[in-house]
C-alpha positions in Angstrom: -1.0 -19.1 22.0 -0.6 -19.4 18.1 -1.1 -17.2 15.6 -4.1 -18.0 15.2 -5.5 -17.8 18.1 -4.1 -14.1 18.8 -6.3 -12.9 15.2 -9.3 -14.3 17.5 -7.9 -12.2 20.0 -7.2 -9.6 18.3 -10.9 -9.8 17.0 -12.3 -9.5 19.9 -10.6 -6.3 21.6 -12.9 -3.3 22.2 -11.1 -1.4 19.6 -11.7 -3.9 17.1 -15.5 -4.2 17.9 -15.4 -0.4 17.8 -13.9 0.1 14.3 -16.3 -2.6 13.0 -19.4 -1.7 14.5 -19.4 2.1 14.4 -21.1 3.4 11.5 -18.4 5.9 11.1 -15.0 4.3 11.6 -14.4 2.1 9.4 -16.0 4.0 6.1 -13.7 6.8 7.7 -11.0 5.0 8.4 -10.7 3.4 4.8 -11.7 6.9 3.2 -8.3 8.2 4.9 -6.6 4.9 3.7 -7.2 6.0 0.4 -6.2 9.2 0.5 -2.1 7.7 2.1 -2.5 5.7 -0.7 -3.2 8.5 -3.8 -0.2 10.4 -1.9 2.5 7.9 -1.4 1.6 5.5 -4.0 1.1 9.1 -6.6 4.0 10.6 -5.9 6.6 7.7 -5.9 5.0 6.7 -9.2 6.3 9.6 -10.6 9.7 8.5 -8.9 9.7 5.3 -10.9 8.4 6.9 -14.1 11.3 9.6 -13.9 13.9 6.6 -13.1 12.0 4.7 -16.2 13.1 7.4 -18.6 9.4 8.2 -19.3 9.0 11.5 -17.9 10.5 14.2 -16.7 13.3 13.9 -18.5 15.3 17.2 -18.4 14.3 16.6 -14.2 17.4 15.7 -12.8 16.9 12.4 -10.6 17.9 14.0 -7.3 15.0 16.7 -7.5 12.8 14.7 -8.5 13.1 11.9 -5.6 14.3 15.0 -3.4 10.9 16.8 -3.4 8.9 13.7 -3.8 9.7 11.6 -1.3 9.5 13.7 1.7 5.5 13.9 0.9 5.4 10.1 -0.4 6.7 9.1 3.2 3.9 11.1 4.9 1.1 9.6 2.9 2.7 6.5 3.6 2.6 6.7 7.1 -1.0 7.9 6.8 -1.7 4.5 4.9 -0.1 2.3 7.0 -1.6 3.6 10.2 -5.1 3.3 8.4 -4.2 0.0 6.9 -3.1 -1.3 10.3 -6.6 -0.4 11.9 -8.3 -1.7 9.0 -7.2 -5.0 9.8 -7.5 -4.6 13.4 -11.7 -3.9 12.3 -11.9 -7.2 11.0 -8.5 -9.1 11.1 -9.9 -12.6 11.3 -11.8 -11.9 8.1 -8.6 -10.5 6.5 -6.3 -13.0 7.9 -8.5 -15.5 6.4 -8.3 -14.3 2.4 -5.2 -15.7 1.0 -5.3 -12.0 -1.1 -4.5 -10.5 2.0 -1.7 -12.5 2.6 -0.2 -12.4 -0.5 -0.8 -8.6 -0.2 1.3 -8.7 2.8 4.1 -10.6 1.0 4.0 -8.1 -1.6 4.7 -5.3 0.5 7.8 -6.2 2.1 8.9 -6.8 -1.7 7.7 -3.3 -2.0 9.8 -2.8 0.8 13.2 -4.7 0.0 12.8 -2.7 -3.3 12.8 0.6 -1.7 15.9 -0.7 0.3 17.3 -1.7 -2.9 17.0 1.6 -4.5 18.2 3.9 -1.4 21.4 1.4 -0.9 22.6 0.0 -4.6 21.2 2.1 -6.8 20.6 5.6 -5.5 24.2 6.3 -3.8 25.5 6.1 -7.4 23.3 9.0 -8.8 26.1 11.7 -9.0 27.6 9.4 -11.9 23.7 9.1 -14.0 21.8 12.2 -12.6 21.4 14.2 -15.8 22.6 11.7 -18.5 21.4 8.0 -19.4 19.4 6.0 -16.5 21.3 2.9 -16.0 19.1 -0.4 -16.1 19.0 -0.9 -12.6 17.1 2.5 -11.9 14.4 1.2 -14.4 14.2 -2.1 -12.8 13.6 -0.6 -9.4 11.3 1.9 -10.9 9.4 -0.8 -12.6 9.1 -3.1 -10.1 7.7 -0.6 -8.0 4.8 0.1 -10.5 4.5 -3.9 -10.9 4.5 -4.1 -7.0 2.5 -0.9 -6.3 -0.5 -2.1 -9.0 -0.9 -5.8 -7.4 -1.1 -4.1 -3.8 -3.7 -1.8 -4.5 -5.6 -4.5 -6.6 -5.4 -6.8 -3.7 -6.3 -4.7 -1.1 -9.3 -3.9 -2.9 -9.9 -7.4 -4.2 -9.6 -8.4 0.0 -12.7 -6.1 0.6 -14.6 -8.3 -1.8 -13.9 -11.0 0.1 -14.1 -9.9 3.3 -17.3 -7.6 3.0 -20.9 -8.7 2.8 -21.8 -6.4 0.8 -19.9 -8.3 -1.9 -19.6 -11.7 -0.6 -23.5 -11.9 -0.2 -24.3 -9.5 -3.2 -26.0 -6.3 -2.8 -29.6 -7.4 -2.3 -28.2 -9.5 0.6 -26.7 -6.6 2.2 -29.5 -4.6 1.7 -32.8 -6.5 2.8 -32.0 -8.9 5.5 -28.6 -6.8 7.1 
């Protein structure tokens, strides 16, 4: 069995059927994506703009990431849950954007950034805390605006592709559904 042929699988399990059929589901379902999105995505914005220098500068880094994070994580569980059945709703449509896959490809750079920041960059805070950022905080912190902004524009840009309602216009959608 390839890859392939487990999306087609995948496409056809009851839950899938469910979460794409069911009037409720999937507008649910992405309603709460959203929300793990404003949360996660919000707060460690305001991470990256405080490692920037552009904010929150008398905020020592520590507080800052200390009372953000904790919060960012839970919305990000929430939108990687959601996400996850997103795709399960229509995964051979998804799989079949190349948005979506260079979504995916995005977020484990998203990922290896966070990885970056908690290993090499964070550890040394005692040393930059309260004084100058050193350049690697702002690269991490930019990169994660950079990364976060091409997500969020290619998740929705996937929905365009993937949804009737925008792949066969609204008066499609509307009159012969």
């Amino acid at each position: 069995m390839g890859f392939h042929d487990f999306i087609l699988w995948l496409n056809e399990t009851s839950v899938s059927v469910y979460l794409r059929e069911s009037e409720l589901a999937f507008p649910v379902t992405e309603a709460v994506h959203l929300i793990g999105i404003g949360i996660s995505v919000g707060l460690i914005m305001w991470v990256d703009l405080r490692l920037m220098g552009l904010t929150m500068r008398r905020e020592r880094v520590t507080d800052v990431v200390s009372r953000a994070v904790p919060l960012a994580l839970a919305g990000f569980l929430i939108m990687f849950i959601s996400g996850g059945l997103l795709f399960l709703g229509k995964p051979d449509t998804y799989w079949g954007t190349s948005t979506f896959k260079v979504k995916c490809v995005l977020m484990v750079v998203a990922g290896l950034n966070v990885l970056l920041f908690h290993k090499r960059v964070y550890p040394n805070v005692v040393r930059w805390d309260e004084g100058h950022t050193p350049l690697a905080a702002k690269v991490v912190g930019l990169s994660s605006i950079v990364l976060w902004f091409l997500i969020i524009v290619l998740g929705r840009w996937t929905a365009y592709y993937a949804d009737p309602l925008y792949t066969g216009g609204i008066r499609t959608y509307l009159f012969f559904k």
